[in-house]
C-alpha positions in Angstrom: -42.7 17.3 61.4 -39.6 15.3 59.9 -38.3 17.1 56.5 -37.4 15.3 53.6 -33.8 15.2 52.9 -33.3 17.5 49.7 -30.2 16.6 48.0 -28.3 17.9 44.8 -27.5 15.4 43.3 -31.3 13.8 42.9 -33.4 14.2 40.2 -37.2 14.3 40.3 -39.0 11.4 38.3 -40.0 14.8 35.7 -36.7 16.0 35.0 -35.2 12.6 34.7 -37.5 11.6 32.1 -37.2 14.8 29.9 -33.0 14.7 30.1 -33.5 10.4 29.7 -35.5 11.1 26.3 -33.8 13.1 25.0 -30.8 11.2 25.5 -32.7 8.0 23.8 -33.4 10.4 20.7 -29.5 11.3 20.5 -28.3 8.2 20.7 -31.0 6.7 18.2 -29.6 9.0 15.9 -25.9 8.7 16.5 -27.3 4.8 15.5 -28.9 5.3 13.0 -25.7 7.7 11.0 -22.9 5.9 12.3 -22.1 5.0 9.1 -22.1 8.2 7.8 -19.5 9.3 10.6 -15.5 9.3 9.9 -14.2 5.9 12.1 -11.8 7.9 13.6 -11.7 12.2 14.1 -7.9 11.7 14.5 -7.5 14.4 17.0 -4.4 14.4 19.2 -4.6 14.6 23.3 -3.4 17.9 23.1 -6.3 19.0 21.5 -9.2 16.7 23.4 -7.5 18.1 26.6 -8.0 21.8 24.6 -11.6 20.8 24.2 -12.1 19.6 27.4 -10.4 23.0 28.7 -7.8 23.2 31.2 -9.5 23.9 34.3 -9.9 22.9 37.9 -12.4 20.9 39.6 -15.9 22.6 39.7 -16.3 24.1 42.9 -20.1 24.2 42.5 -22.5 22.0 40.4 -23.9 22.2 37.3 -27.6 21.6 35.7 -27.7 18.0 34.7 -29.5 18.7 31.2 -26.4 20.7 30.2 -23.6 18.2 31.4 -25.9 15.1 29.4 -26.0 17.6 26.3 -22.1 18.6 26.6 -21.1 14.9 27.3 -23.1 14.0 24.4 -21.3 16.0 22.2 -17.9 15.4 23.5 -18.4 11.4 23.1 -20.3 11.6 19.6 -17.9 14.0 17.6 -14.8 12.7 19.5 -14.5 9.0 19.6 -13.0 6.1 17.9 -16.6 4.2 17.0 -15.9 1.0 17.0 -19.7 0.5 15.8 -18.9 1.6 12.9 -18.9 -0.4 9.6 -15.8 0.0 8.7 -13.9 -0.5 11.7 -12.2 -3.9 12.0 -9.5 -3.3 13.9 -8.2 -5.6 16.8 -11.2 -7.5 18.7 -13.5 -4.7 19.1 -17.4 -5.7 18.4 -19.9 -3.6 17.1 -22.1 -3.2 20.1 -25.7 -4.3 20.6 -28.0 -1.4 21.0 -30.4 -3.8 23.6 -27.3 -4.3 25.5 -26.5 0.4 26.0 -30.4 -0.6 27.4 -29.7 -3.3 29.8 -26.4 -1.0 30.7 -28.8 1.7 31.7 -31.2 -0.7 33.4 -28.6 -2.0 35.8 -27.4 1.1 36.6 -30.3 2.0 37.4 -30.5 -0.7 40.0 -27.6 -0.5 40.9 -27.0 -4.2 42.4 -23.9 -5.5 43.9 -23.2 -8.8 42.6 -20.6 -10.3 44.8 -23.5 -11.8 46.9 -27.0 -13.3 46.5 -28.6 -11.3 49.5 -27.6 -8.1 47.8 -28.2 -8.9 44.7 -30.9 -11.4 44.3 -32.3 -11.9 40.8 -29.3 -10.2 39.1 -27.7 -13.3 40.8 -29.7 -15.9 39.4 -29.5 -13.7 35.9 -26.0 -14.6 36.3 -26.2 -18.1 36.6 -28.7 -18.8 33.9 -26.1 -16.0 31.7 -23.1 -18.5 32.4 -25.3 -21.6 32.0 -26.2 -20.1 28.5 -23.0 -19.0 27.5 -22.0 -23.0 28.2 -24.6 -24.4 25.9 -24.1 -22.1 23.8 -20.0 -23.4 23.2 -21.3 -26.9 23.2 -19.7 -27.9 26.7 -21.9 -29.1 29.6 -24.2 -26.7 31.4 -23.3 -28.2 34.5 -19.8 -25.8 33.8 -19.8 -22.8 36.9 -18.5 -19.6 35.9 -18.2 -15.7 36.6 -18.4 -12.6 34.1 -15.6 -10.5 34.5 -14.0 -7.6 32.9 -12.6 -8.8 29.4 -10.2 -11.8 28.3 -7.5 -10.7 30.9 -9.7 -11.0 33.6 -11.3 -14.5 32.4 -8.1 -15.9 31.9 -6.3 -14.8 35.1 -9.6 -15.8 37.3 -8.8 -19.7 35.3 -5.6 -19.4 35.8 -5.1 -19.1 39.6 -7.9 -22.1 39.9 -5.2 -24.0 37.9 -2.4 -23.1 40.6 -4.4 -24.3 43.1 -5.7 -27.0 42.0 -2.5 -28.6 40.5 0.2 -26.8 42.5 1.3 -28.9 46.0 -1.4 -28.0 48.7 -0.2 -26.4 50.6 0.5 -22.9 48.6 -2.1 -21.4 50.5 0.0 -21.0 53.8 3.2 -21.1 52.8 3.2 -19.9 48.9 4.8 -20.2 46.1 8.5 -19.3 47.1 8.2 -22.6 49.5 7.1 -25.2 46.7 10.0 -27.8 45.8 9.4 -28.3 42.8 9.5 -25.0 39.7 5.9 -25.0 38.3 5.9 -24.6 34.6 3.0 -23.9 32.2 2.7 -24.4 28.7 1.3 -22.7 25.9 2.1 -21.7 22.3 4.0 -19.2 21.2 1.0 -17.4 19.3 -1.0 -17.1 22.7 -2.0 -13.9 23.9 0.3 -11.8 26.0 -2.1 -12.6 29.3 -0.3 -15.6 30.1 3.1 -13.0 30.5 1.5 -11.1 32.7 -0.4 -13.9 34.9 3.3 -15.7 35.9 4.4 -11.8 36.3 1.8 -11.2 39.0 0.6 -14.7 40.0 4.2 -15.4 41.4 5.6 -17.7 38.7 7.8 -16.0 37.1 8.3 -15.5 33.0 10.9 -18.3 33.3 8.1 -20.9 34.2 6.3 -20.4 31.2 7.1 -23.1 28.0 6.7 -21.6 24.6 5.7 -24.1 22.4 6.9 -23.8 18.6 3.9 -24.0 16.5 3.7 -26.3 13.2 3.0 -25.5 9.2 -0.3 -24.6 10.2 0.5 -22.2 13.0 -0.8 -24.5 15.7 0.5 -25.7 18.7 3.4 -28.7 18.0 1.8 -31.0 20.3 5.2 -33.4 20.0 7.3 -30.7 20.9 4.8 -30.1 23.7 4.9 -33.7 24.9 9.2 -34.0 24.6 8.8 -30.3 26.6 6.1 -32.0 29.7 9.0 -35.0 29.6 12.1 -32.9 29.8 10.2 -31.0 32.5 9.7 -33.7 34.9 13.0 -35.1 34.3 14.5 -31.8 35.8 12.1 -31.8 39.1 9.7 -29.0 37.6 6.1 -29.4 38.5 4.1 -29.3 35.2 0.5 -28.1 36.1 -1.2 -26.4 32.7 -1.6 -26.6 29.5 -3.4 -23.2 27.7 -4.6 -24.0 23.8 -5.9 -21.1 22.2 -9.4 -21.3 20.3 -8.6 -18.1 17.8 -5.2 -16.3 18.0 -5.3 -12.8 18.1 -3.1 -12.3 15.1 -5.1 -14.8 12.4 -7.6 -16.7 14.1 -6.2 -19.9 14.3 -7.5 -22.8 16.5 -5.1 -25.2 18.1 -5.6 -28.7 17.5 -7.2 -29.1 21.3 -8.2 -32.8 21.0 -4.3 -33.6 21.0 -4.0 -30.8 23.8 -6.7 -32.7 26.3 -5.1 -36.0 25.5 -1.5 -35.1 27.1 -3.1 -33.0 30.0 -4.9 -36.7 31.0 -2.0 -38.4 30.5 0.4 -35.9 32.4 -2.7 -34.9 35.2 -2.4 -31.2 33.4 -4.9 -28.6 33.9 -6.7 -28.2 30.1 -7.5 -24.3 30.1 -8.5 -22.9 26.7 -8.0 -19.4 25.9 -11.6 -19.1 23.4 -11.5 -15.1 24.6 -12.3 -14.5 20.6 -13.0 -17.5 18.8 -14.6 -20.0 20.8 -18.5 -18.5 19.9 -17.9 -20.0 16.3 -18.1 -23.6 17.6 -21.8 -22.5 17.1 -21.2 -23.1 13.6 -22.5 -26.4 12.3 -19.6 -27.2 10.1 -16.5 -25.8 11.9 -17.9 -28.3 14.7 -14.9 -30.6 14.4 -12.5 -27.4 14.5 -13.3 -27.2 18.2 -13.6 -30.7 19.1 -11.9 -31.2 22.2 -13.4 -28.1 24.4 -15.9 -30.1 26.0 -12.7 -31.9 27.8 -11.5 -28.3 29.1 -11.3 -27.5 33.1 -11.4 -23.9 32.5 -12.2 -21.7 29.0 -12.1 -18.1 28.8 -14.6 -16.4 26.3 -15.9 -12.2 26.0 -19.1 -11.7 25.6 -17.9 -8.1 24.3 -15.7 -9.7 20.9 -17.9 -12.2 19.0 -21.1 -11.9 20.8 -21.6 -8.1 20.6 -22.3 -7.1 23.7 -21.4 -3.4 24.8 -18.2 -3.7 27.2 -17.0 -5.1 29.4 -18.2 -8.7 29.6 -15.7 -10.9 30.1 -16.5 -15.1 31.3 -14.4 -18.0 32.7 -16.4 -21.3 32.3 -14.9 -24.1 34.7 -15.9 -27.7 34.8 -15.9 -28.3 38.2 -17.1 -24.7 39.5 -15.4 -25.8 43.4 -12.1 -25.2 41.9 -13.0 -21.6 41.9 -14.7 -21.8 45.6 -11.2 -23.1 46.5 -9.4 -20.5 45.0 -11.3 -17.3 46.1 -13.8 -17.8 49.0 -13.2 -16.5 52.0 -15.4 -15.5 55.4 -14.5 -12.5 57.3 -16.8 -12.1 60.1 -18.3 -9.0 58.7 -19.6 -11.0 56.0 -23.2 -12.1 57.2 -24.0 -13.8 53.7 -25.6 -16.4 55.1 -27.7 -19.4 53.3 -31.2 -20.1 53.8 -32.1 -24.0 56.0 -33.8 -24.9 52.4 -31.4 -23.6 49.9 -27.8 -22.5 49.4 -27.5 -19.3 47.2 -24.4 -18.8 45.3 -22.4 -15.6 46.4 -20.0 -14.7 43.4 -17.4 -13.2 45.6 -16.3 -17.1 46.2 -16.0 -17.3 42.5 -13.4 -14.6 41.7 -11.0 -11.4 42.7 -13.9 -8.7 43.2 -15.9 -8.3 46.3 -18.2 -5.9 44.5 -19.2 -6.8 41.2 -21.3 -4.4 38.8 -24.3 -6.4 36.7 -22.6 -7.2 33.7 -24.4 -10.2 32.8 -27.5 -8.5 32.0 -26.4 -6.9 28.9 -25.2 -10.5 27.8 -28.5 -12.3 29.1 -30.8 -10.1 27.4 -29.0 -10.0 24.3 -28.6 -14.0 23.8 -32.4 -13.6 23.9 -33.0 -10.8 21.7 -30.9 -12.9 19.0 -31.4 -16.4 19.8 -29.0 -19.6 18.7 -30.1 -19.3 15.5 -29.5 -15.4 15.3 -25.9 -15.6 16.3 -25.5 -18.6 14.0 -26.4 -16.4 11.0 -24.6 -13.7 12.6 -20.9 -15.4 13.1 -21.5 -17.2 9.8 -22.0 -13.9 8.2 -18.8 -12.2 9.8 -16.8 -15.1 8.8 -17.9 -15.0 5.1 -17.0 -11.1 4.6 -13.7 -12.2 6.3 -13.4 -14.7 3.6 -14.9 -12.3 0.6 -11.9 -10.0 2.7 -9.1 -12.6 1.5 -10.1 -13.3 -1.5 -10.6 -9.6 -3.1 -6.9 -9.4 -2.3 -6.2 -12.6 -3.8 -7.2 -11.1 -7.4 -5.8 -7.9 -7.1 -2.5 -7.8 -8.4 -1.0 -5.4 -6.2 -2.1 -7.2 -2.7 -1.3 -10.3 -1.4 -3.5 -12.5 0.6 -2.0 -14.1 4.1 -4.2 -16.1 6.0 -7.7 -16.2 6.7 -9.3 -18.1 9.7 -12.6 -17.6 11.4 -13.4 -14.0 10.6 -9.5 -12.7 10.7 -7.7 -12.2 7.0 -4.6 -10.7 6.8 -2.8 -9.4 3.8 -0.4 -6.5 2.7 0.2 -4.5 -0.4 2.4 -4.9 -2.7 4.9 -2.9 -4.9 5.2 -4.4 -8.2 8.9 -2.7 -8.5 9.9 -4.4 -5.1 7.7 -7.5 -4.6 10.6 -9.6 -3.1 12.3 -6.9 -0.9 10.5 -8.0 2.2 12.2 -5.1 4.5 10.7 -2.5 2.5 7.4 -4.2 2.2 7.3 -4.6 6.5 8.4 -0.7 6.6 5.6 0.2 3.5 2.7 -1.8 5.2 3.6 -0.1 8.7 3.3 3.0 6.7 0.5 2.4 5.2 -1.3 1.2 8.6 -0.9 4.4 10.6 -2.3 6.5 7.3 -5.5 4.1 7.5 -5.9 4.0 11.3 -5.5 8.3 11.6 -7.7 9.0 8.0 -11.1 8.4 9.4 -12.4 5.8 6.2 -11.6 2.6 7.7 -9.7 1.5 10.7 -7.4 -2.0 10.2 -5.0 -3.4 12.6 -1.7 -5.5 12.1 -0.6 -8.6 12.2 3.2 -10.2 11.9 3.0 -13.6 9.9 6.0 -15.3 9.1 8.0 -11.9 9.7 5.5 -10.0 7.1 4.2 -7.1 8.3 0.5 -7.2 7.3 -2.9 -5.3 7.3 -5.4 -7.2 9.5 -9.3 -7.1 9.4 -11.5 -8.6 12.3 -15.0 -8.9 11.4 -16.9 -8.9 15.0 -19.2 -6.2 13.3 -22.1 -7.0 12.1 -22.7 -3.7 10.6 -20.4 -4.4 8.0 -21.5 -5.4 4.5 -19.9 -6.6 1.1 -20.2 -3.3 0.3 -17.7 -2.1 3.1 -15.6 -5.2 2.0 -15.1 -4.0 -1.7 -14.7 -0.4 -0.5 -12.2 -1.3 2.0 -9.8 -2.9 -0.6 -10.1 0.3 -2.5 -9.3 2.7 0.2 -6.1 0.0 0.9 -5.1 0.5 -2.3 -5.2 4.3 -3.1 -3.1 4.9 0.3 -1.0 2.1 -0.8 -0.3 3.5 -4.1 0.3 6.7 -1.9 2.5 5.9 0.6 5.0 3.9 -2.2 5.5 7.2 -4.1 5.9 8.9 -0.6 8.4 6.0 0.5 10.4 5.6 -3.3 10.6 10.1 -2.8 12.1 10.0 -0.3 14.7 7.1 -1.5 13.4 4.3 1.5 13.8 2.0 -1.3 
């Protein structure tokens, strides 16, 4: 008689489900007191690796219910909970709970979805994801895509579809170095640093890149990008993109991407829009016209993991005509054996990006837009936007803050010493100050912004955790360090 294989590293359906439960209670209740929790234990690596203990690779195994239990710990009393209230630093959502479900449930499953026959209905939960996510922008559903890692990811995946698309054709074979003509991009000179590191690794070079001075408003100039494109063509470069950003990292701003599609038809530019953070708001009845223009885009970038709450990573790139991205990545090795059906063709999303093997990402996202529904998120983005607002304007009053920018559901503003309100060196160094005090106390965790060569405090609301009630708190936790830190600072004679 043929044994059954016994292996470690199984668990029987009993034992799973009493280690699984009790996991589900922990983390219910890790939920349900987050807000009770500091933001931050502020504990240095030295003493995580102290915690962690210095020792060597286990040479034998240990019972599963006391790893879960020690992990548990470790990852409750020692993270950075960017669920929490309070925290509004960079672009960092509050996640779904449903989505740490679906995270489990695809694990679970385990499916590899790089191709349809290994990974059949998480496929077609992809598709429908990416058809959502499209509808849900306000472009056409008819837009192909992939979910990717985060905004990186999205934008890189767009950007090579641009190169080949737009660069001569035959960079395939003989790449770039052979081209006769320099290809240049463009972009403002608020857009994210992704665009540095795409010409770093894509071949390009930094010197191809165009950085676009932005106007009063901090948007794209799209004269100076138009005399740029001119100049460009003059000298025997090869234009071939144009990226508008749909929310700057630094304060939210939306570039005036009407004007931006109009050049890229008149020049035969590739439109891509970085919308990594802000593009979700389009969902918003009356900031509509804010992102006309989109619907004109080849390629958009957008994370599921920023303003629609889902648990990382869940990155997207949208592109109108999804064979740009069949042209870019598919290939058939003759190990492949991913063949189609006579009736149908399935869609293997290996042709649509860099990875072969792809985790399920898209169910967290797919089951989450349901969970909420248009009309959920609607409420939801408005909300975040109006505590950003409430944000700007509590600073406004007080006398010794000043109010920056607000846009979408960034606001930006610093503190202010009444007995050195105009010396703007000491104000960049007392804001700094002021920023690594909040960020390593544990009450509320900011990031920072540089407008107009101010150094300010920057809150992100992608929370939706976070109430009035952590607004008003927030400005008064911002000004008892800031009051702090200035009799610190004038001590020690920074003045």
């Amino acid at each position: 008689m043929t044994k059954i294989r016994k292996s470690s590293i199984e668990m029987d359906k009993e034992e799973f489900r009493k280690i699984g439960y009790q996991l589900i209670d922990d983390i219910s209740e890790f939920i349900g007191s987050i807000d009770k929790k500091p933001v931050t234990p502020n504990e240095s690596p030295s003493q995580l690796q102290n915690i962690l203990g210095n020792v060597s690779l286990p040479e034998n195994g240990t019972p599963a219910t006391e790893l879960i239990s020690k992990t548990t710990d470790l990852l409750f009393n020692h993270s950075l909970l960017n669920g929490h209230p309070k925290f509004l630093g960079y672009i960092t959502s509050s996640a779904a709970p449903i989505g740490a479900l679906a995270d489990l449930l695809a694990a679970s499953v385990n499916p590899n979805v790089g191709a349809h026959i290994l990974s059949p209905i998480a496929t077609e939960i992809e598709k429908q994801t990416v058809k959502w996510l499209a509808e849900f922008i306000g472009v056409s559903p008819d837009y192909g895509g992939i979910l990717v890692s985060g905004g990186n990811m999205a934008n890189f995946t767009a950007f090579l579809a641009a190169r080949t698309a737009k660069a001569p054709k035959n960079i395939k074979e003989d790449g770039i170095q052979n081209t006769l003509n320099k290809l240049t991009v463009y972009c403002s000179k608020t857009t994210h640093t992704w665009i540095e590191k795409a010409v770093i690794l894509f071949g390009l070079g930094t010197n191809s890149v165009r950085w676009i001075q932005t106007d009063a408003s901090n948007k794209m100039d799209t004269t100076i990008l138009e005399t740029t494109i001119k100049k460009d063509l003059e000298n025997g470069c090869k234009p071939i993109m144009v990226i508008g950003t749909a929310g700057d990292v630094s304060t939210g701003i939306v570039d005036n991407l009407v004007e931006i599609s109009t050049i890229c038809k008149k020049y035969d530019l590739w439109f891509h829009i970085d919308g990594a953070y802000g593009i979700p708001a389009a969902i918003i009845p009356k900031l509509k016209n804010m992102f006309d223009g989109i619907k004109e885009a080849d390629s958009i970038a957008l994370d599921p993991h920023k303003w629609l709450y889902s648990p990382l990573e869940a990155g997207c790139t949208l592109v109108k005509n999804p064979q740009h991205l069949i042209d870019t990545y598919s290939s058939h090795p003759e190990y492949y054996n991913f063949s189609n059906s006579e009736d149908e063709i399935a869609q293997n999303f290996y042709e649509y990006g860099l990875q072969n093997s792809r985790g399920f990402r898209a169910l967290k996202v797919w089951i989450t837009l349901q969970q909420v529904g248009r009309s959920g998120y609607e409420k939801l983005i408005s909300e975040d936007i109006e505590l950003s607002e409430m944000l700007y304007n509590l600073a406004k009053k007080h006398p010794e803050l000043e109010a920056i920018s607000q846009n979408l559901s960034i606001a930006t503003f610093r503190y202010i010493s009444i007995d050195n309100a105009h010396n703007k060196e000491y104000l960049n160094k007392l804001n700094e100050n002021i920023l690594n005090e909040l960020q390593t106390g544990g009450e509320v965790f900011l990031s920072n912004a540089i407008v107009q060569e101010n150094y300010c405090l920057r809150g992100c609301i992608v929370n939706f955790r976070t109430s009035k009630k952590d607004i008003e708190e927030i400005i008064e936790i911002v000004i008892r360090e800031g009051r702090k830190v200035h009799l610190k600072l004038s001590q020690t004679k920074i003045l």
